[in-house]
C-alpha positions as CSV (number, residue, x, y, z in Angstrom):
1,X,30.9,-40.5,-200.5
2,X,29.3,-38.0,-197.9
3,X,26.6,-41.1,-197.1
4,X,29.7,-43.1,-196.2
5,X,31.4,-41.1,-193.9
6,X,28.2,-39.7,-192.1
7,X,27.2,-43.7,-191.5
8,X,30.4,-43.8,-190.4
9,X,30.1,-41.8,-187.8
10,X,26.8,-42.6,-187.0
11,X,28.3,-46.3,-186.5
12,X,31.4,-44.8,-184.5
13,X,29.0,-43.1,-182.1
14,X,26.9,-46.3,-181.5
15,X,30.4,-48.4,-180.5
16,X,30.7,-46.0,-178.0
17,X,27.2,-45.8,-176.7
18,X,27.4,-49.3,-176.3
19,X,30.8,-49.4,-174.9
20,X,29.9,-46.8,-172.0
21,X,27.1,-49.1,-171.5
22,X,28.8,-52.2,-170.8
23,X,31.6,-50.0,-168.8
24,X,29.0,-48.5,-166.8
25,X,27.2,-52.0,-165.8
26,X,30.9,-53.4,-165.3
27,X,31.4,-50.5,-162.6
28,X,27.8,-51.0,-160.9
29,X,28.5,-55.0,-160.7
30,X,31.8,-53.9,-158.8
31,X,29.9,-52.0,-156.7
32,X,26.9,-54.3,-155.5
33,X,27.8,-55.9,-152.2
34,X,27.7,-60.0,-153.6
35,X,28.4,-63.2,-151.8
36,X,28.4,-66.8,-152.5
37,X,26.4,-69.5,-150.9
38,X,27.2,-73.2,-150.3
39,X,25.3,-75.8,-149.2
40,X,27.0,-78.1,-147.9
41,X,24.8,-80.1,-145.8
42,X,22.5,-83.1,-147.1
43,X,19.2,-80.9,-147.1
44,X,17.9,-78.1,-149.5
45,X,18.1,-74.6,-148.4
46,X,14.9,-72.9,-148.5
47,X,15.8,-69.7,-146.8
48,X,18.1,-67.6,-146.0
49,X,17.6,-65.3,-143.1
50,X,19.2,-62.1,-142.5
51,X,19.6,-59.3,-139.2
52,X,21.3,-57.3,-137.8
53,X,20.5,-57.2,-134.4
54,X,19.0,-60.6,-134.2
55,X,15.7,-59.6,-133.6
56,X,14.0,-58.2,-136.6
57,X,14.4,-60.6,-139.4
58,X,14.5,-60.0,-143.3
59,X,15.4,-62.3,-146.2
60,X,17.3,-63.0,-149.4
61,X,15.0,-64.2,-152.6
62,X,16.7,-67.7,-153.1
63,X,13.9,-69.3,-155.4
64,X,13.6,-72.4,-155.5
65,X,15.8,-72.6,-152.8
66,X,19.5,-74.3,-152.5
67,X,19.7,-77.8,-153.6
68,X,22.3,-80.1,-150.9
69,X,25.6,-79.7,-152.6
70,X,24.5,-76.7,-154.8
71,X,26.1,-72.5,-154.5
72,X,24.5,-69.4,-155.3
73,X,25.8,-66.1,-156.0
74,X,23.5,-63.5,-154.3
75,X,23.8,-59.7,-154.1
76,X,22.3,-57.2,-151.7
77,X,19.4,-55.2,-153.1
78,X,19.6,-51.4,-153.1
79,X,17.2,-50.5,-150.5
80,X,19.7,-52.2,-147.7
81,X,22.9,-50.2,-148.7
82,X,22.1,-47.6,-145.3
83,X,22.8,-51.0,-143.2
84,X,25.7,-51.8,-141.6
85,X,28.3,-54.1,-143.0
86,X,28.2,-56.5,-140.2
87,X,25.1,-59.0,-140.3
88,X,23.9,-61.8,-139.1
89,X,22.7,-64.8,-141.1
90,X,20.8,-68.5,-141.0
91,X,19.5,-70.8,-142.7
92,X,15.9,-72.5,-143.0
93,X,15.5,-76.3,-144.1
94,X,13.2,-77.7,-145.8
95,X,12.7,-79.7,-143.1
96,X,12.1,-76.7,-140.9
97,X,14.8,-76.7,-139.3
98,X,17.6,-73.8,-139.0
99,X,21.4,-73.7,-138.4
100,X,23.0,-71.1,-136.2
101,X,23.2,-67.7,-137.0
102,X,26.4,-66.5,-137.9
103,X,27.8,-62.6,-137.9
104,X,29.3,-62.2,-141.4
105,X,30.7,-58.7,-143.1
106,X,29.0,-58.5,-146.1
107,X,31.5,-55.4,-146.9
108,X,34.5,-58.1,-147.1
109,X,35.3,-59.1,-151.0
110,X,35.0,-62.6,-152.6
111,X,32.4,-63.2,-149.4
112,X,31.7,-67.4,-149.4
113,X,28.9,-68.5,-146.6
114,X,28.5,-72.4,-145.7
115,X,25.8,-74.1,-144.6
């Protein structure tokens, strides 16, 4: 009867490792500065360029890139959260070209960029 209850607990405490680790992921999701990506135009998007002063120029990991008519849901890494909010962005073809770059505030929720 003893081995019973003691598994019992044993299997109590494990629910509620597990449930502080899905809680914990939940809250560090929230927290990650996301955005979503269309492309909207008729060629793949290859890269996405980002700055904030327009000068010095970094870049989100987009793979294989952004098929024409395809979204992707991006979030900042870590290493950018002493930035400010306010960025701009552009996007590279894989034709070469680029679009315009835009200023975007990457604090805002629910954040949607088209190309």
């Amino acid at each position: 009867m003893k081995v019973h209850n003691f598994a019992g607990a044993l299997t109590a405490i494990a629910l509620l490792f597990v449930g502080e680790i899905f809680i914990n992921n939940a809250i560090a999701a929230e927290s990650e500065y996301s955005f979503k990506v269309h492309n909207n135009t008729r060629t793949k998007i290859t890269k996405l360029l980002v700055s904030e002063d327009k000068k010095d120029w970094g870049f989100f990991d987009i793979g294989q890139g952004i098929a024409a008519g395809d979204n992707l849901m991006l979030v900042w890494d870590s290493s950018t959260n002493n930035e400010g909010c306010n960025q701009y962005v552009k996007a590279v073809y894989a034709d070469g070209s680029e679009s315009e770059e835009a200023k975007f505030d990457f604090c805002e929720a629910n954040l949607e960029l088209e190309f």
